[in-house]
C-alpha positions as CSV (number, residue, x, y, z in Angstrom):
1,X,14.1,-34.9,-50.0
2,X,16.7,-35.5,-47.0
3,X,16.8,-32.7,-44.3
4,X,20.4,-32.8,-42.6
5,X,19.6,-32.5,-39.1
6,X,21.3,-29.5,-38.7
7,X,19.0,-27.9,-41.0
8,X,16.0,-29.5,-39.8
9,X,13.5,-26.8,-37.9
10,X,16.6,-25.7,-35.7
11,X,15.2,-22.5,-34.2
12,X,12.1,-24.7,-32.9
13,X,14.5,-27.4,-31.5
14,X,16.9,-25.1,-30.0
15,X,16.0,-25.7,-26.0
16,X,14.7,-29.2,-26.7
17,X,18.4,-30.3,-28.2
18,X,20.2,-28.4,-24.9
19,X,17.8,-30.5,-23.0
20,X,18.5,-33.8,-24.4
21,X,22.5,-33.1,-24.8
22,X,22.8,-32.6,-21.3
23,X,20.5,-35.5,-19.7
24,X,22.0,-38.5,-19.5
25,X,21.2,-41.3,-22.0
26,X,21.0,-44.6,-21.3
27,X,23.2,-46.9,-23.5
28,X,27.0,-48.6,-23.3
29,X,29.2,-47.5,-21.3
30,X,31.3,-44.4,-23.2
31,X,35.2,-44.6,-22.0
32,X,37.1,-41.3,-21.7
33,X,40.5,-42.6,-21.4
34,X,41.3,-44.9,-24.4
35,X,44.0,-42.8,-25.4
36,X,46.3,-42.4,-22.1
37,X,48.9,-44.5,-21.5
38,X,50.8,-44.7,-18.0
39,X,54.6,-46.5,-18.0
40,X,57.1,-45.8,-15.7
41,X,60.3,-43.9,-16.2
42,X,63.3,-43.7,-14.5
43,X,64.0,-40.3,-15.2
44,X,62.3,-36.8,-16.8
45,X,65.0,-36.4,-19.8
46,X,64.0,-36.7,-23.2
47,X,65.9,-39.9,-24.3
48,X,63.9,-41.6,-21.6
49,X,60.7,-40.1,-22.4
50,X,61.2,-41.1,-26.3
51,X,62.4,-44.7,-25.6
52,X,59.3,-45.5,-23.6
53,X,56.8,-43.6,-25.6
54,X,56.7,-46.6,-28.2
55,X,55.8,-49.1,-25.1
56,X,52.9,-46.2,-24.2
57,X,51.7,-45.8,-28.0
58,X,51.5,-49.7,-28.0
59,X,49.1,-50.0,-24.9
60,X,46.7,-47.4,-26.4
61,X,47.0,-49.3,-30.1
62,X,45.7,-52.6,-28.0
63,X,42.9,-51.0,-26.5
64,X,41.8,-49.1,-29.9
65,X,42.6,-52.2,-32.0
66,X,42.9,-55.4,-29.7
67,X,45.5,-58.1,-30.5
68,X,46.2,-57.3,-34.0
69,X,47.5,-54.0,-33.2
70,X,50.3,-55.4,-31.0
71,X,54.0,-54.0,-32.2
72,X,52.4,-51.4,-34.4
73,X,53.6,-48.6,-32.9
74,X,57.2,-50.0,-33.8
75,X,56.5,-48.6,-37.4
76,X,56.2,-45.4,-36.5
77,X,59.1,-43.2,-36.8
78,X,58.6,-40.9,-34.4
79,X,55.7,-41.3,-31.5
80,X,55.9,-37.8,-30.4
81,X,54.2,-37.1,-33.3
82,X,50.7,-38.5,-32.4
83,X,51.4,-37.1,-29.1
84,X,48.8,-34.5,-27.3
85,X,50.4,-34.1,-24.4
86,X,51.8,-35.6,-21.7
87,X,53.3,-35.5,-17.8
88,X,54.9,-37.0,-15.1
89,X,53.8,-38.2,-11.5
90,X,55.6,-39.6,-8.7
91,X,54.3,-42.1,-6.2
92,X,54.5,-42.9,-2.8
93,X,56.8,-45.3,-3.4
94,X,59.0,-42.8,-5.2
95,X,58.2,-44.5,-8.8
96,X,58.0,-41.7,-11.4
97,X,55.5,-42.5,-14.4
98,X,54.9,-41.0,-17.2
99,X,51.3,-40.1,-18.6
100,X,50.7,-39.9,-22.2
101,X,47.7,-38.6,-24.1
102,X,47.8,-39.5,-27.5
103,X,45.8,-38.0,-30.2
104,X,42.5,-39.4,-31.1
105,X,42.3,-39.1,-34.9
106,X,46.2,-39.4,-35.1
107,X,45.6,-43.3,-34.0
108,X,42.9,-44.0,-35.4
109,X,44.7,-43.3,-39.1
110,X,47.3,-45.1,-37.6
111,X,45.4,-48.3,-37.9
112,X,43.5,-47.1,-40.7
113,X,46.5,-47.2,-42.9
114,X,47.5,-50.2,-42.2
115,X,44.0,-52.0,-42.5
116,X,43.1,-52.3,-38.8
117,X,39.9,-52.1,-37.2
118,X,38.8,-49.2,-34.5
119,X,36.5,-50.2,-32.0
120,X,35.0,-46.8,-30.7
121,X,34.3,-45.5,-27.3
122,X,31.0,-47.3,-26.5
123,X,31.5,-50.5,-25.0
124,X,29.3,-53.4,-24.0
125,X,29.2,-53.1,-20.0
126,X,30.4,-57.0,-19.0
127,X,29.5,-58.8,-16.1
128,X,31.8,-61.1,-15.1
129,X,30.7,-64.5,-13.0
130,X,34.4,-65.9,-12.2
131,X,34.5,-69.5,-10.6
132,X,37.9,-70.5,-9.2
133,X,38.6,-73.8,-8.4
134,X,42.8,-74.3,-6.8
135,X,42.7,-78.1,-5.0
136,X,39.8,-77.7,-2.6
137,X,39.7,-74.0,-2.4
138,X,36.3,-73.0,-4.1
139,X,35.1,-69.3,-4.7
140,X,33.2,-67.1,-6.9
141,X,35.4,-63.9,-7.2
142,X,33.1,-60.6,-6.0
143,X,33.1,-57.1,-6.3
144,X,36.1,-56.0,-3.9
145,X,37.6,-59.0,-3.8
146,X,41.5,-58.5,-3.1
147,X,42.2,-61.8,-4.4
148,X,44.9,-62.2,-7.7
149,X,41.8,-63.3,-9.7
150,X,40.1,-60.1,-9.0
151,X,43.4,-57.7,-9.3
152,X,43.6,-59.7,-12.8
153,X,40.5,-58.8,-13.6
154,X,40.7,-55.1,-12.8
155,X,44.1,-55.0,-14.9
156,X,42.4,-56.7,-18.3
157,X,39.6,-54.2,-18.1
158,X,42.3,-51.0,-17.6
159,X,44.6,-52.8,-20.6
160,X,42.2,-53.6,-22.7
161,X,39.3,-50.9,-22.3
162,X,36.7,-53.6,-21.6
163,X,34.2,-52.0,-19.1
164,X,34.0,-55.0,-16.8
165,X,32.0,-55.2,-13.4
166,X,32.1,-58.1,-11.1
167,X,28.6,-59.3,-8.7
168,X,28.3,-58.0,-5.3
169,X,28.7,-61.3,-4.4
170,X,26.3,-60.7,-1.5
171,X,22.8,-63.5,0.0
172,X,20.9,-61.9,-2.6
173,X,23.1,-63.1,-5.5
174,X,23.9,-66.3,-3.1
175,X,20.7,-67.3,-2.6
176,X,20.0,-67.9,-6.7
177,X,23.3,-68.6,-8.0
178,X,26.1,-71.6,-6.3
179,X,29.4,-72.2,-7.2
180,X,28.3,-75.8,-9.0
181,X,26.1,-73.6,-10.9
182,X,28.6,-71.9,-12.7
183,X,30.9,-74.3,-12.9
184,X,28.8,-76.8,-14.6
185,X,27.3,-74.4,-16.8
186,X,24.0,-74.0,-15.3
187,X,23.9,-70.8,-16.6
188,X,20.1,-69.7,-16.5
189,X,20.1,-68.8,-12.6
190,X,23.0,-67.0,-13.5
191,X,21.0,-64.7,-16.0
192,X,18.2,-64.5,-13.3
193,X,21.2,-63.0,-10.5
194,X,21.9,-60.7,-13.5
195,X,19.3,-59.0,-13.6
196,X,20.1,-56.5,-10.8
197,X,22.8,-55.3,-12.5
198,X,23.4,-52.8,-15.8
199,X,25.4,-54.7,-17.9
200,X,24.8,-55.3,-21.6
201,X,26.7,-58.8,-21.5
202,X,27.7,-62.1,-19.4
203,X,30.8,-63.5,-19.7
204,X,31.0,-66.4,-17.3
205,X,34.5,-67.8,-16.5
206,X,35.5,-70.5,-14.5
207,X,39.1,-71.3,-14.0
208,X,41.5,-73.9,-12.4
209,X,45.0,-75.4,-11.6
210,X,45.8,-79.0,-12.4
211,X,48.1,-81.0,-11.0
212,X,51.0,-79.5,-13.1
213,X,50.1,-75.9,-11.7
214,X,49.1,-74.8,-15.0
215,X,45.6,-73.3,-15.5
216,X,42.7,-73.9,-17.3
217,X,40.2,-71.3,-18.4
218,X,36.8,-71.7,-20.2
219,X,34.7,-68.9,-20.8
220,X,31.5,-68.6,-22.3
221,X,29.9,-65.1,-23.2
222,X,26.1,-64.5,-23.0
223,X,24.4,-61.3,-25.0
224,X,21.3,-61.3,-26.9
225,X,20.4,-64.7,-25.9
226,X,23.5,-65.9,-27.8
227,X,26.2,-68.1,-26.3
228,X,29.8,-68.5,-27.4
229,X,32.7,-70.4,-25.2
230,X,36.3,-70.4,-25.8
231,X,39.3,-72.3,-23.7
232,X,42.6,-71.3,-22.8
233,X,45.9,-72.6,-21.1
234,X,47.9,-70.4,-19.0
235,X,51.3,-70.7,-16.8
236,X,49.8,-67.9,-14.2
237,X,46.1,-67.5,-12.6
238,X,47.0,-63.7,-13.9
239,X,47.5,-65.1,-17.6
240,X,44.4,-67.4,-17.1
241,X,41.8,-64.7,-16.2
242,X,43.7,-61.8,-18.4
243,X,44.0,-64.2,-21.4
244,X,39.8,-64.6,-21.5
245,X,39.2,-60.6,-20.9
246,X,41.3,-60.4,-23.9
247,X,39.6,-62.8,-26.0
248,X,36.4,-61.0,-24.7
249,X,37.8,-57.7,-26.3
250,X,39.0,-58.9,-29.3
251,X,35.9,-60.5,-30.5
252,X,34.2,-57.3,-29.4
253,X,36.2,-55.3,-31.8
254,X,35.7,-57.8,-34.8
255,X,31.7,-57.6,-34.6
256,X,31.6,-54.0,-33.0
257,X,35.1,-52.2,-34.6
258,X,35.4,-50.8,-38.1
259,X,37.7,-51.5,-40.2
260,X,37.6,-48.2,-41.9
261,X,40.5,-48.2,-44.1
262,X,38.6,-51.1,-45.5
263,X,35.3,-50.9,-46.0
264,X,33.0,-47.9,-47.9
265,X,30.3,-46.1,-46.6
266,X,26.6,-47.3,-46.4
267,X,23.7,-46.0,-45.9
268,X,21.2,-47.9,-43.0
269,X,17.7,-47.4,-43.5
270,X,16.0,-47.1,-40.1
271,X,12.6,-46.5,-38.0
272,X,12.2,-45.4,-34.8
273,X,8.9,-45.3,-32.7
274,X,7.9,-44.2,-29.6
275,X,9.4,-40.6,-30.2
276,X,7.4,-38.3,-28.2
277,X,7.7,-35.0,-28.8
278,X,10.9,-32.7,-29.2
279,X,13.0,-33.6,-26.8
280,X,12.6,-37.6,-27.8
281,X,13.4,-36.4,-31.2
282,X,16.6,-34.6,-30.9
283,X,17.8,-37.1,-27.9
284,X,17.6,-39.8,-30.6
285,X,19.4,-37.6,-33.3
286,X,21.9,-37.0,-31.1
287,X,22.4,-40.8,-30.0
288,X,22.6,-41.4,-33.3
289,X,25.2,-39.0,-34.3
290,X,27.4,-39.9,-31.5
291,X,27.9,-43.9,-32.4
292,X,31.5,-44.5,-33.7
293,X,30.5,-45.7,-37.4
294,X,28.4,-43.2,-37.7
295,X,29.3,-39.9,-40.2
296,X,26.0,-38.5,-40.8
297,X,22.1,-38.7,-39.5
298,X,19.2,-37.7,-42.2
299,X,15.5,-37.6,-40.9
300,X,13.7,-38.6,-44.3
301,X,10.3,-38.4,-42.5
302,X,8.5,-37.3,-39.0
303,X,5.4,-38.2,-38.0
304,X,3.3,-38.9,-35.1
305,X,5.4,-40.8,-32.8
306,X,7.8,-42.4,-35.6
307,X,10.5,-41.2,-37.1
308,X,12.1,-42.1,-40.3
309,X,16.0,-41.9,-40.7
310,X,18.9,-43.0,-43.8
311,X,21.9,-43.5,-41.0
312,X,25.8,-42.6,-43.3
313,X,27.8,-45.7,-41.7
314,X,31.1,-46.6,-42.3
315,X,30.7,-50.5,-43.4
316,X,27.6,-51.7,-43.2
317,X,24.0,-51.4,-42.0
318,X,24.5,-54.6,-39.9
319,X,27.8,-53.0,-37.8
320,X,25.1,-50.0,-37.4
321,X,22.9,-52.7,-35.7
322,X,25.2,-54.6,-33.7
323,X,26.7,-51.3,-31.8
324,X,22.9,-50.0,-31.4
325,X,21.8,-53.3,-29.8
326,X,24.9,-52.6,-27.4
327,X,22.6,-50.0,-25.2
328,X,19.3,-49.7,-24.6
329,X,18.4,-46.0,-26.0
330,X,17.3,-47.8,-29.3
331,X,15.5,-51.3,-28.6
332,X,14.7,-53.8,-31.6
333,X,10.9,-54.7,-32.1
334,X,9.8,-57.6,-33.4
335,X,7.9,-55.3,-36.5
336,X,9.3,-56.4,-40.1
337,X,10.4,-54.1,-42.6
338,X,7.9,-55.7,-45.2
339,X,5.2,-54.3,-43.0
340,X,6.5,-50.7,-44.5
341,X,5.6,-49.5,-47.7
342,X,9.0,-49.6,-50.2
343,X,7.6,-46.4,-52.4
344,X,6.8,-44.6,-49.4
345,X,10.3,-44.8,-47.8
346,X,13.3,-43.2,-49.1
347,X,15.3,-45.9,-50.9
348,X,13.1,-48.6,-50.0
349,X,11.9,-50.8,-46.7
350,X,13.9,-50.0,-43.6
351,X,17.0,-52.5,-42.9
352,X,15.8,-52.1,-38.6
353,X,12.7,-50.9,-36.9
354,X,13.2,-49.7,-32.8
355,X,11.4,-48.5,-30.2
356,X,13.2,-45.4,-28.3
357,X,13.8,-46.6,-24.8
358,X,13.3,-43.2,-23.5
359,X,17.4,-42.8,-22.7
């Protein structure tokens, strides 16, 4: 029989679950602010506020849906109506803007209807390697680095909700990685300098002007041991290094998104060792219950350190997988399902088998 977990011995988890709901957890990084938009106005009156909400509906559509999503919000008849709030703010420079909030499950239909995929609020934390090359000027683009490469940078990952980090750029990350390195694709000392820092994925992009003054980008992203490189032409070092965070996020959103207006419900099959005790147990329901595709968590079994789980997902048990392997609360193991009795599991073998990583 399937125990709901909000059925399951709740009285007995009651302090365990405050415990683990508070902590923090381990896993991608979670963005709050998906759904604001910032454009400027020129005025507080209500034909300028309406004119411009379309321009701040379509930045949230782009983070929500990538490059599909662009010019969507011109079909809708009236913004204001997906519309939480929203407020003004003046700069130093006397520019008014105004700040929109726009509602989460409002958008999210939005694209739904119109057969769209949603990419949810956890997001592979990227580190970017950036290699420049303009005539003879050479340079790896660090962390606080006032440099147009680096403002582009910081603008894709605002635009396009990519949680992107840069290297300190410091001896220690000098002394194992050189700019020849990643600019002829030398890419395993690069992984070593990696290590030092929490990201869940590489994307390694090297960039430069020809003789024309038009730029060249190639980019290759590295997660789970898996390579994939992509070129593109741009008029601007801004379009260059913009154009690949925006590739970045749209093929992000096709492996991690969910095309929910699209695709039923499944159910994922899954195992989890190494959960010790109450607090491990609820800190993994919880996980669980808080991933994007997920509608519904069902413990089919607990025992010893393992715990036994049918996973409601909307598409299928694979997307379930992919946005797990994002973070590190759940960890693959190399275990196969056939070493698991069918009968004994509810609906047969488990599709994946993890370790808990503690969170």
């Amino acid at each position: 029989m399937l125990l709901p977990f909000h059925n399951v011995i709740r009285k007995a988890l009651i302090v365990a679950v405050f415990f683990a709901l508070t902590a923090p957890v381990a896993s991608a990084e979670v963005l709050e602010e998906l759904y604001l938009a910032r454009v400027s106005v020129s005025d507080q009156s209500a034909e300028q506020r309406a004119g411009r909400l379309p321009v701040a509906l379509d930045q949230v559509l782009v983070r929500i849906g990538g490059t599909q999503a662009v010019g969507l919000a011109a079909l809708v008849e009236d913004p204001a109506t997906l519309m939480r709030r929203y407020q003004y703010r003046s700069g130093g420079d006397d520019r008014l803007t105004l700040e929109v909030e726009f509602d989460e499950r409002a958008v999210d239909r939005l694209l739904r209807d119109h057969g769209q995929t949603v990419w949810g609020r956890e997001r592979p934390r990227t580190l970017v390697w950036l290699a420049v090359r303009d005539g003879a000027d050479r340079r790896v683009v660090g962390r606080g680095d006032g440099g147009a490469a680096g403002r582009a940078i910081e603008r894709a990952s605002r635009s396009r909700g990519v949680p992107v980090r840069l290297p300190m750029w410091d001896r220690q990350d000098q002394s194992v990685v050189e700019f020849v390195d990643l600019w002829g694709g030398f890419f395993e000392s690069v992984e070593r300098a990696s290590e030092r820092y929490d990201a869940d994925v590489f994307l390694i992009g090297r960039v430069e002007r020809d003789s024309r003054g038009s730029y060249l980008s190639r980019w290759t992203l590295i997660e789970n041991g898996q390579r994939q490189s992509w070129e593109r032409a741009a008029a601007s070092l801004d379009g260059a290094v913009e154009g690949g965070v925006a590739e970045l996020a749209d093929m992000q959103i096709s492996r991690l998104g969910t095309a929910v207006g699209t695709m039923d419900r499944a159910t994922a099959r899954i195992v989890v060792d190494g959960v010790h005790g109450l607090r491990d147990y609820a800190r993994v329901l919880s996980y669980l219950e808080g991933l994007s595709p997920v509608s519904g968590v069902y413990v089919t079994r607990a025992h010893a350190a393992r715990l036994e789980l049918n996973v409601l997902v909307q598409g299928t048990p694979q997307r379930l997988d992919d946005v797990i392997r994002v973070g590190s609360v759940l960890n693959p193991t190399p275990t196969t399902a056939h070493a698991f009795d069918a009968e004994r599991l509810d609906g047969g073998r488990p599709h994946f088998i993890y370790a808990f990583g503690g969170g």
